[in-house]
N, C-alpha and C positions, 0 to 999 in steps of 0.2 A: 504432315502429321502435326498436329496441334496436341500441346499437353496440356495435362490437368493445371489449373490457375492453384500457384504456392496462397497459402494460408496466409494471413497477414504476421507478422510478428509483436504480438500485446503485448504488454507490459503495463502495471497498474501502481500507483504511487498513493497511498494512504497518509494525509498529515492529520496526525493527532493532535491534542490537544486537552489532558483532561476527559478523554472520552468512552471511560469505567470500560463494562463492558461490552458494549458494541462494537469496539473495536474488535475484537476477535471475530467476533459473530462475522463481523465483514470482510475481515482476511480471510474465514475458512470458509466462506461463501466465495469471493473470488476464488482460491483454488479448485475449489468445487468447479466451477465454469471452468477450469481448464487454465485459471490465470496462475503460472508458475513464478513469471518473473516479475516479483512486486517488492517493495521495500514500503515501510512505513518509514516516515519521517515524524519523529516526533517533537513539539515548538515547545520543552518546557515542562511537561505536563507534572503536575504534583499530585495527579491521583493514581491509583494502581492501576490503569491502562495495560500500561505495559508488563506490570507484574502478570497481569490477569492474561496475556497474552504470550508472555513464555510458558505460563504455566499447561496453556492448552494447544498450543502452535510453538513448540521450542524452534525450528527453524525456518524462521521467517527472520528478515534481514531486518535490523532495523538502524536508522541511522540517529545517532542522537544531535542536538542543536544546543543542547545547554541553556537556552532559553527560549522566550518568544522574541521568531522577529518576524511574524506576518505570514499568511499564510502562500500569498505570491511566491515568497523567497524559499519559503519551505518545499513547493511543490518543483518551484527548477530546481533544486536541489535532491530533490528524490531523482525528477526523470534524466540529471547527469549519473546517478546510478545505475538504472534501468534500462536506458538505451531504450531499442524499439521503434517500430516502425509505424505504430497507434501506441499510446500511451493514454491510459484510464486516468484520469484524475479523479479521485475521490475521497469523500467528505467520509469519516469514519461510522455514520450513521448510513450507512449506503448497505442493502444485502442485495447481492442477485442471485432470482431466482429463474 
């Protein structure tokens, strides 16, 4: 008897950067796909990004960095948050449809 193949476990990790908003646009398009388990990481950002994204998505994780240090260092720093078995990297201008 063979069983149904488990679903992969995604996870999707967002660094921002300054990036008004689209950044929403794109975390509620991720969850929209099904994608639950995401953090944004944000490098710094000095514009309302992330105002604009509690305001419309209050619970979404976000990790702060207090400044920029790159976006390499940003993104392993989200996916030690997220865990997962695929892990989305993505650029805050990213929607899936």
């Amino acid at each position: 008897m063979t069983s149904e193949p488990q679903a992969p476990d995604v996870a999707a990790v967002v660094v921002n950067y300054n990036a008004g908003s689209v950044l929403a646009e794109c975390v509620a398009s991720l969850q929209s796909a099904g994608i639950e388990n995401l953090v944004v990481v944000d490098n710094g950002s000095t514009d309302d990004s992330l105002g604009d994204l509690a305001a419309r998505l209050s619970h979404v994780r976000v990790v702060h960095t207090g400044r920029n240090l790159g976006y390499g260092r940003r993104v392993n720093r989200g996916a030690r948050e997220v865990g997962g078995q695929l892990i989305l990297v993505c650029n805050p201008d990213l929607v899936v449809q």
